[in-house]
N, C-alpha and C positions, 0 to 999 in steps of 0.2 A: 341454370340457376346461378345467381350471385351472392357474393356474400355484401352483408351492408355496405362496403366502401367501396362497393361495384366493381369489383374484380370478380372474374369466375372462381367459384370454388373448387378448391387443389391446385391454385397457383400457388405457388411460394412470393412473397414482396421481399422487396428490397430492404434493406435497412431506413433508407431515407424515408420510405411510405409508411413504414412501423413506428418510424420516429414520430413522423407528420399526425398521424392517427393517434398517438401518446398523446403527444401536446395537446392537439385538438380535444382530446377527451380527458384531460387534465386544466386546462381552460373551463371548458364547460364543468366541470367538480367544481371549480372556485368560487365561478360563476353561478351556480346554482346553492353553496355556500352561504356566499354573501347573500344575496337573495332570504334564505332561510334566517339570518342572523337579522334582517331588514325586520323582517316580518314577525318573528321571535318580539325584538325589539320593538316593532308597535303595539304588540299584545300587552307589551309591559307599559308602555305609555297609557295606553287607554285604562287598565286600571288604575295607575297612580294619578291619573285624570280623575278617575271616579270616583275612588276616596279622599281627594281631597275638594274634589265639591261636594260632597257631602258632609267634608268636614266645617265645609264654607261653608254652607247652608245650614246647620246647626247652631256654627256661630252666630250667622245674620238673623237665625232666626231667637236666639236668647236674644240677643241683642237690638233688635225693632221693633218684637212682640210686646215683650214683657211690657211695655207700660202699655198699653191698649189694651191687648188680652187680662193683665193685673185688674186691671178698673172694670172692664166688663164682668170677669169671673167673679172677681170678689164682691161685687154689687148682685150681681146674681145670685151667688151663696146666701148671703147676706138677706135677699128676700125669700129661700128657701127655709130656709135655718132659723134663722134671726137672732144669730151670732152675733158676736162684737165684730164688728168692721175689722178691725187689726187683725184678726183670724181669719177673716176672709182672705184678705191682702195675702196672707201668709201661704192659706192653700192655695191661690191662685198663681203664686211663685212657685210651689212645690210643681204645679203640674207643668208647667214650663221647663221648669231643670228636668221631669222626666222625659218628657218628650226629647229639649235637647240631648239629654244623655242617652238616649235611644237610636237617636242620627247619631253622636259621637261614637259608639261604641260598632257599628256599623261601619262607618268610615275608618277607626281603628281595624278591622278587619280586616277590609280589603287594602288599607297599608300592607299591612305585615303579608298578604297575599301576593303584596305585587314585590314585597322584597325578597320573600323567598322564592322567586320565580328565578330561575337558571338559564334563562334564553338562550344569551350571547355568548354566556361564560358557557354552555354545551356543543357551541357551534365554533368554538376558539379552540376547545380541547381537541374537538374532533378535527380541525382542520390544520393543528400540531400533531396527533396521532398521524394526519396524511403526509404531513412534509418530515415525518420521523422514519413512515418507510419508505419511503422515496430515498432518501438522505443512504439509508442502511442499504438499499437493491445493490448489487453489485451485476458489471456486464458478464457473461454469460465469456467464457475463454475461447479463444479463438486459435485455430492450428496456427503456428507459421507458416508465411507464403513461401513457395518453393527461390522466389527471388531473394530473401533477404539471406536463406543457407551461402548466396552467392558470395556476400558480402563484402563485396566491391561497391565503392564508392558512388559509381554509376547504378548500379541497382537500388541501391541506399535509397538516391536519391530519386530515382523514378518511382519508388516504394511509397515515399512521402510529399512527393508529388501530388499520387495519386489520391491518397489517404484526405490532405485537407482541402 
């Protein structure tokens, strides 16, 4: 049986393979990080996408409708009723502003949804939380080598030889 990095298990590794294996999976954290902030952040896009075409379509729609739909409604009223024209005109504007305030109020929504949305700024925190305990790890104390009690010059220096 192996362990994941394919050494048998109940070896002991080296420092450089413990280090190598950090990294590597310190890498990959970041890596899957960013990724999540990517994605966070398209979610946030496609709504502020979505409210404001709706907000645009509300507009374009006061704004192209009204005299066509005016003239048709209010002439229509007008042969149900048999109102004064001018009152026609009138309610056939009312029903316009409710409609568009109906898409307005709609696309208001999912504004204020996509701005309380915490994507990036929860993927920022959290990947300050990871470089806060990293920053704080401290290594692990190590005996002194029987060489450096020597401490001679020549020892010294085969010591730090070795070391970087």
């Amino acid at each position: 049986m192996s362990a994941p990095d394919g050494n048998p298990v109940g070896t002991e590794r080296s420092i450089g393979q413990l280090f190598a294996t950090a990294t590597t999976e310190m890498s990959a954290l970041v890596h899957d990080e960013i990724a999540l902030a990517k994605a966070q952040l398209k979610k946030d896009v496609r709504r502020g996408l979505g409210s404001g075409s709706l907000l645009s379509l509300a507009g374009a729609l006061l704004l192209f409708s009204l005299p066509m739909l005016n003239f048709a409604l209010a002439y229509g009223v007008h042969t149900w009723t048999n109102w004064n024209l001018a009152l026609c005109f009138l309610v056939s504007f009312g029903a316009n502003c409710l409609i568009a305030g109906v898409l307005g109020a709609i696309g208001v929504v999912l504004a204020k949804k996509a701005k309380k949305s915490q994507g990036p700024q929860k993927v920022a925190a959290s990947m300050k939380a990871t470089a806060g305990v990293l920053q704080k790890a401290k290594p692990h104390p190590r005996r002194e080598p029987a060489a450096l009690e020597d401490r001679s010059p020549a020892a010294i220096e085969a010591v730090a030889r070795s070391t970087s």
